[in-house]
C-alpha positions in Angstrom: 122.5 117.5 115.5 122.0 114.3 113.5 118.3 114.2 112.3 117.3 117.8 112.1 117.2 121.0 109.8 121.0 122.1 110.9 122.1 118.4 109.6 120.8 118.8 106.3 122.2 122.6 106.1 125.2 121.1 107.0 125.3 118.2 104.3 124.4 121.1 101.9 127.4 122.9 103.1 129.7 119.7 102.6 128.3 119.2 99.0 128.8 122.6 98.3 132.3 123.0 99.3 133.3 118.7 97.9 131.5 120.2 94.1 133.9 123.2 94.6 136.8 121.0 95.2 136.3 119.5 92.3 135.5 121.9 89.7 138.1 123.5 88.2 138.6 127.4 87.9 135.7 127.8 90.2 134.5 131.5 90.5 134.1 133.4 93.8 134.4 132.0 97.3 133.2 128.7 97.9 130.6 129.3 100.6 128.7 132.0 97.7 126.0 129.4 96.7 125.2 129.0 101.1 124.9 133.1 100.7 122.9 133.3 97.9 120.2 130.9 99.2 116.9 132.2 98.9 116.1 132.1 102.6 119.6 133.9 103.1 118.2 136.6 101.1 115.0 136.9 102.2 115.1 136.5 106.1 113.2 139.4 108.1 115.6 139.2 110.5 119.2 140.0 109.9 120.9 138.1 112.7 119.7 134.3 110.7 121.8 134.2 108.1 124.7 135.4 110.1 124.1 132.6 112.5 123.5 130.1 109.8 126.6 131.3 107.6 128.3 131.0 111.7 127.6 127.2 111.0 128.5 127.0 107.7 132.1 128.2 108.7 132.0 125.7 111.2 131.3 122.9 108.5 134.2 124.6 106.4 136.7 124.0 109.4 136.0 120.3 110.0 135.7 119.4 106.0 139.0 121.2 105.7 140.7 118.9 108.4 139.4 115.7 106.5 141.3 113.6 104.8 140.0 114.5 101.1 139.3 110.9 100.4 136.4 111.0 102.9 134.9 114.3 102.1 134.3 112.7 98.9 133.3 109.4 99.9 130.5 111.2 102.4 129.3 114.0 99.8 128.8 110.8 97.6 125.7 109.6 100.3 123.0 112.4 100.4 122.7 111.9 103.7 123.4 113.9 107.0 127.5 114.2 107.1 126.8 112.2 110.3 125.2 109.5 108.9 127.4 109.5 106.1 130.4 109.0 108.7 128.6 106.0 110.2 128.1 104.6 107.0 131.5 104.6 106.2 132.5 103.1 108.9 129.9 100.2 108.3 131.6 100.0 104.5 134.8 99.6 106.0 133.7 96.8 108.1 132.0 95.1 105.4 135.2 95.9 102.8 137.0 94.2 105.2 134.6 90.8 105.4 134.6 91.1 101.4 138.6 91.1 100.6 138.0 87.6 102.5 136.2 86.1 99.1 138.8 88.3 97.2 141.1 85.4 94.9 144.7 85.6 94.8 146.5 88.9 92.3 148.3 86.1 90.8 145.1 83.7 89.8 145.1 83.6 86.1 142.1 85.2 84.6 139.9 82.4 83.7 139.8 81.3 87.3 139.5 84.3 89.0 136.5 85.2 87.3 134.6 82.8 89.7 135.2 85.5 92.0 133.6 88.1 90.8 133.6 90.9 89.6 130.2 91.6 91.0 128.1 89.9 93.1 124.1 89.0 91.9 121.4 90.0 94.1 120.8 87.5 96.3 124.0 87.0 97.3 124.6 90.4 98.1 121.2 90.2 100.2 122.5 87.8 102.0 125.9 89.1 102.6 124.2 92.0 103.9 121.9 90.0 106.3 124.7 88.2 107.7 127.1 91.4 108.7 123.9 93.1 110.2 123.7 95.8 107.7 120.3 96.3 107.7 120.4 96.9 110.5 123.0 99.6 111.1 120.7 101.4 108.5 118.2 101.3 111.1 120.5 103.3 113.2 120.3 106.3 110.9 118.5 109.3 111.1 117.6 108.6 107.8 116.0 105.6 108.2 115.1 105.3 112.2 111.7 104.1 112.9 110.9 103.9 109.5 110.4 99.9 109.5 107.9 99.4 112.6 104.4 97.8 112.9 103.0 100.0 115.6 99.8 101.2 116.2 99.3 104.6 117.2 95.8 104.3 118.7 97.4 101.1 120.5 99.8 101.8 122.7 100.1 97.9 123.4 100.3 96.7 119.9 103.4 96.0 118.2 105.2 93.3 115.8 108.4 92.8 115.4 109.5 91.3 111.8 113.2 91.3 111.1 114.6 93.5 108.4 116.9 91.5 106.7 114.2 89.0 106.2 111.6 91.4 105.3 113.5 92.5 102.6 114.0 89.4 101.0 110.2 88.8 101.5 109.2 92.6 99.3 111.8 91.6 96.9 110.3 88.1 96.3 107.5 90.1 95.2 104.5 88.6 96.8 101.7 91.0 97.0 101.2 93.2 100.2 98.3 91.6 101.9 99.8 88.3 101.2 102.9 90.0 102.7 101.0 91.4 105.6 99.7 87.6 106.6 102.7 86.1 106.6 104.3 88.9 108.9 101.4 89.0 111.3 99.8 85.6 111.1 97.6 86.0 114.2 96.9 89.6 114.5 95.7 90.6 110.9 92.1 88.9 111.3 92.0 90.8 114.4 93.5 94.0 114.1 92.0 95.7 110.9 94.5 98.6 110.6 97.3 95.5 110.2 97.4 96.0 106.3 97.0 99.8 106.7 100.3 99.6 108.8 102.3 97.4 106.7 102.1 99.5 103.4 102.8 102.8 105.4 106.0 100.9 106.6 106.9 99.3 103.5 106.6 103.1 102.0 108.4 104.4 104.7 111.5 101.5 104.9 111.8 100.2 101.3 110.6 102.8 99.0 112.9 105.3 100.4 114.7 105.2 103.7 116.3 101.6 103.6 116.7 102.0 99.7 118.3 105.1 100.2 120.6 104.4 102.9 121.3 100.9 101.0 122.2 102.6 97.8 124.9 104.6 100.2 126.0 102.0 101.5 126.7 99.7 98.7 127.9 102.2 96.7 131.2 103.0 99.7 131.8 99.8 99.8 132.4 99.2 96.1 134.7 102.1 95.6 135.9 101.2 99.3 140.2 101.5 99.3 140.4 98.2 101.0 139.0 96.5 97.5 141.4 95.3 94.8 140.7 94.4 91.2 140.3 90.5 92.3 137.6 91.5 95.0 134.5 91.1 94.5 131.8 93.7 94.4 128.3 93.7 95.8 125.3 94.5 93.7 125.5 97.8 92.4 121.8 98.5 91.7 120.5 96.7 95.2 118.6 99.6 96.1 116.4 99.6 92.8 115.4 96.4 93.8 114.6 97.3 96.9 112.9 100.5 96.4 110.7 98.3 93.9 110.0 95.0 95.6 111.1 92.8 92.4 113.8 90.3 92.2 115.3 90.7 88.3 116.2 93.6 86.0 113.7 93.3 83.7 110.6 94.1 86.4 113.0 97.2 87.1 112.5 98.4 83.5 108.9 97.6 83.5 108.2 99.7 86.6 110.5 102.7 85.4 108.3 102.2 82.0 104.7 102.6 82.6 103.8 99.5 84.0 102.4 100.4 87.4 101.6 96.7 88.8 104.4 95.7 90.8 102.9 91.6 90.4 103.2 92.1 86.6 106.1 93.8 86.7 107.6 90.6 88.5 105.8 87.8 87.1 107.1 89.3 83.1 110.4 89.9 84.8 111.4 86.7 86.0 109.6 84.8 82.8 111.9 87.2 80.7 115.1 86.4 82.7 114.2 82.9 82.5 114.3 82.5 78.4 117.5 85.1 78.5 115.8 88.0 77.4 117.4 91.3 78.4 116.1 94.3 79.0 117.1 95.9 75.8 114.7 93.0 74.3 112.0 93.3 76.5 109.8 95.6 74.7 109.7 93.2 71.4 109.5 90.2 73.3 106.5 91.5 75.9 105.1 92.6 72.8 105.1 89.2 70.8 103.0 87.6 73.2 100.1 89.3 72.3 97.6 90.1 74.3 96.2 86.9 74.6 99.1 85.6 76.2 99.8 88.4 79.0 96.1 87.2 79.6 97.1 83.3 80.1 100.7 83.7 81.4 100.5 86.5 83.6 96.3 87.1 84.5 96.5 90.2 83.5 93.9 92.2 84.1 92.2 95.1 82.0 94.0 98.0 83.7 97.3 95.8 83.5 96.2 95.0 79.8 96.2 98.7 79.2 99.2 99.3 80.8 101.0 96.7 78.5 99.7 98.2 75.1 101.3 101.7 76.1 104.7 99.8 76.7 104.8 98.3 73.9 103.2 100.4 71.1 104.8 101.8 68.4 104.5 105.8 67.8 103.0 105.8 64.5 100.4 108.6 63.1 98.5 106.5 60.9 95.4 108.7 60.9 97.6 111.5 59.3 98.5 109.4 56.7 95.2 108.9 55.3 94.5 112.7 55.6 96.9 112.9 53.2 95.4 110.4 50.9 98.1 107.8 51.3 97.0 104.3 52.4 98.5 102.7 55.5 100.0 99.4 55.8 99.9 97.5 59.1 101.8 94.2 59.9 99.5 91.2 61.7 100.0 89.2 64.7 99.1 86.2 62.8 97.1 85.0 59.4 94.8 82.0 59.2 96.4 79.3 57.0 94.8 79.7 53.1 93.5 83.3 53.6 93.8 85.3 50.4 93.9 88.7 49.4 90.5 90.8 49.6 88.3 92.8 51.6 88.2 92.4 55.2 86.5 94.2 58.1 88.1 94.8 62.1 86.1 94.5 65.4 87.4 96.3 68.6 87.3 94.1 71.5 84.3 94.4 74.4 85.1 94.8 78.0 87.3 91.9 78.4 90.6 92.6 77.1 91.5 91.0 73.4 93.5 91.8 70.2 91.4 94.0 67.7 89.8 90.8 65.4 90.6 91.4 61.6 87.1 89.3 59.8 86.3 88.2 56.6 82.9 87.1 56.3 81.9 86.8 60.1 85.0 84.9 60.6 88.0 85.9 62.3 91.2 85.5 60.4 93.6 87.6 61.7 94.8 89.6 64.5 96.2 93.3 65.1 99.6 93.1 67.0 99.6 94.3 70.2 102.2 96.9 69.2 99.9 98.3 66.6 96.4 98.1 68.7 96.3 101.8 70.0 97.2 102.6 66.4 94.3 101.1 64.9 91.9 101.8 67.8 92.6 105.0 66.6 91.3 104.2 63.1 88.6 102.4 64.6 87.2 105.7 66.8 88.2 108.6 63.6 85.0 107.9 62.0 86.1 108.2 58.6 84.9 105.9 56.2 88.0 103.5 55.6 88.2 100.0 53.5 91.1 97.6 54.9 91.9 94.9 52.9 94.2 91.9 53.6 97.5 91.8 51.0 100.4 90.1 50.9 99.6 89.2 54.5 99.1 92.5 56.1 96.4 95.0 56.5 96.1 97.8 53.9 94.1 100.5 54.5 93.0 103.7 53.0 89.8 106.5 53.0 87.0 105.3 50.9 87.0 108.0 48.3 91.3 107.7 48.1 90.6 103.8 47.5 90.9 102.1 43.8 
């Protein structure tokens, strides 16, 4: 049954009656959500739901005669109660291989620390590679032939690249193409559906079976029984970086934020992990470099430029300000050493990417932030007639007629 609509009615079943278990006071009969389904209600043919309720009594029997432990731990998956099984018997195994590394209950504190209490990333990867974990997920409906490079209009054609070590290859975050050469050295020139292949695979494997399946995984083997407090844990968010294809947590904020280059994503992460910023300082620190320096440190490009200035800008409504007749003050990237007070004038930047210039007398001497440049590209396009002048080191600026 594993694999097919009855297995996922029947993991629907098994969350329905594990979220009755545990809410208290529940109304009704726990099978009433499985009646009420739409498809229940609506089938032409009466004799459906019967047999599909038949089943759903049959699911009810076999959760009952579980120990309550597992029906928990297997709800917990998403996956076919099947697969879910499997997976905990995988966790077991690898719970066992992990209370191994586990230091002694009497180890004083400062020591034991070494031990724990979680894993990084890469050594979970490998700890993963090593039991063969990656490829018992393989062995799941969820995830079978999901990681293949076979071509359908060529029978003959096939290319065998090892899991574990593709992983660790996507996570490094080395583009696809590059990717794609490195898997199939010989056949890519050759065989121009190679590329094609290898992103429907890494859709198919990373950004959702394996990462799914992963997550499951990782997650029964940290709340596994076997594990005491000195044992160590494996990575708890491995599947993130998985289902991304970056190595740090900082790309993983990027990519839930906006930024939709998975090279950027990487490049800023590891640069940010590197000076020890986290990712509750990423925002301020990406946008202190300006965009002059994603351009230098990270090639950014213009649609990688523009996906930068929504991350980092600020949500400000100067142009409703100055409706109102009040001017606007504006903080600068920088100030040219010796530059007074007075009138000054801003020019957008052409096609290449660049801060907005602030002049004074055909010279530039200042810059908008890169927080603030959607702002004042805002000013820029209103086309009311506004005067900016530098004070105090920052940009002032108000309507013509509401100016002194």
């Amino acid at each position: 049954m594993m694999g097919t609509v009855a297995a996922d009615f029947a993991a629907f079943v098994w969350l329905v009656l594990q979220t009755h278990a545990e809410t208290l006071h529940a109304p009704g009969d726990r099978l009433d959500p499985v009646r009420s389904l739409l498809a229940m209600e609506q089938a032409d043919d009466p004799s459906v739901p019967v047999r599909w309720m038949a089943l759903a009594e049959k699911v009810t029997a076999v959760y009952d005669a579980t120990d309550p432990v597992s029906t928990r731990r297997w709800a917990s998956t998403g996956t076919s109660i099947g697969s879910a099984r499997f997976l905990d018997q995988v966790a077991r195994r690898l719970a066992e291989q992990l209370v191994a590394y586990a230091a002694p209950e009497d180890t004083p504190d400062e020591i034991s620390i070494f031990f724990g209490p979680e894993w990084q990333l890469e050594r979970t990867l490998d700890f993963l590679a090593e039991q063969g974990a990656f490829k018992d997920l393989l062995l799941t409906p969820e995830a079978f032939g999901k990681w293949k490079f076979a071509s359908p209009h060529n029978k003959s054609f096939s290319v065998d690249v090892p899991i574990g070590d593709a992983i660790r290859d996507w996570i490094s975050g080395t583009p696809i193409p590059e990717r794609a050469r490195v898997w199939a050295p010989d056949i890519l020139s050759s065989h121009p559906r190679m590329l094609e292949l290898t992103v429907q695979s890494i859709k198919q494997a990373f950004e959702h079976a394996i990462s799914w399946t992963a997550g499951a995984l990782v997650n029964l083997i940290n709340t596994h029984p076997l594990l005491t407090s000195t044992t160590p844990r494996l990575f708890a968010q491995t599947a993130w970086h998985i289902r991304h294809g970056v190595d740090t947590e900082q790309a993983i904020t990027l990519l839930t934020s906006g930024i939709t280059s998975r090279r950027l994503a990487h490049q800023i992460g590891r640069a940010a992990a590197e000076a020890g910023i986290g990712s509750g300082e990423l925002r301020t620190w990406v946008a202190d470099q300006q965009i002059d320096g994603w351009v230098n440190a990270f090639k950014a490009n213009t649609y990688e430029v523009e996906d930068l200035l929504d991350y980092v800008s600020k949500p400000v409504n100067l142009l409703n300000e100055l409706l109102r007749g009040r001017p606007v003050t504006i903080p600068l990237a920088w100030v040219g050493r010796g530059t007074g007070d007075g009138p000054v004038t801003l020019t957008r930047s052409g096609k290449k990417p660049a801060s907005i210039r602030v002049n004074r007398d055909g010279n530039q001497i200042a810059a908008i932030p890169a927080a603030r440049h959607h702002a004042v590209l805002t000013l820029i396009d209103c086309g009311l007639d506004l005067t900016h002048h530098l004070e105090a080191g920052q940009l002032v600026t108000a309507l013509a007629m509401a100016s002194p």
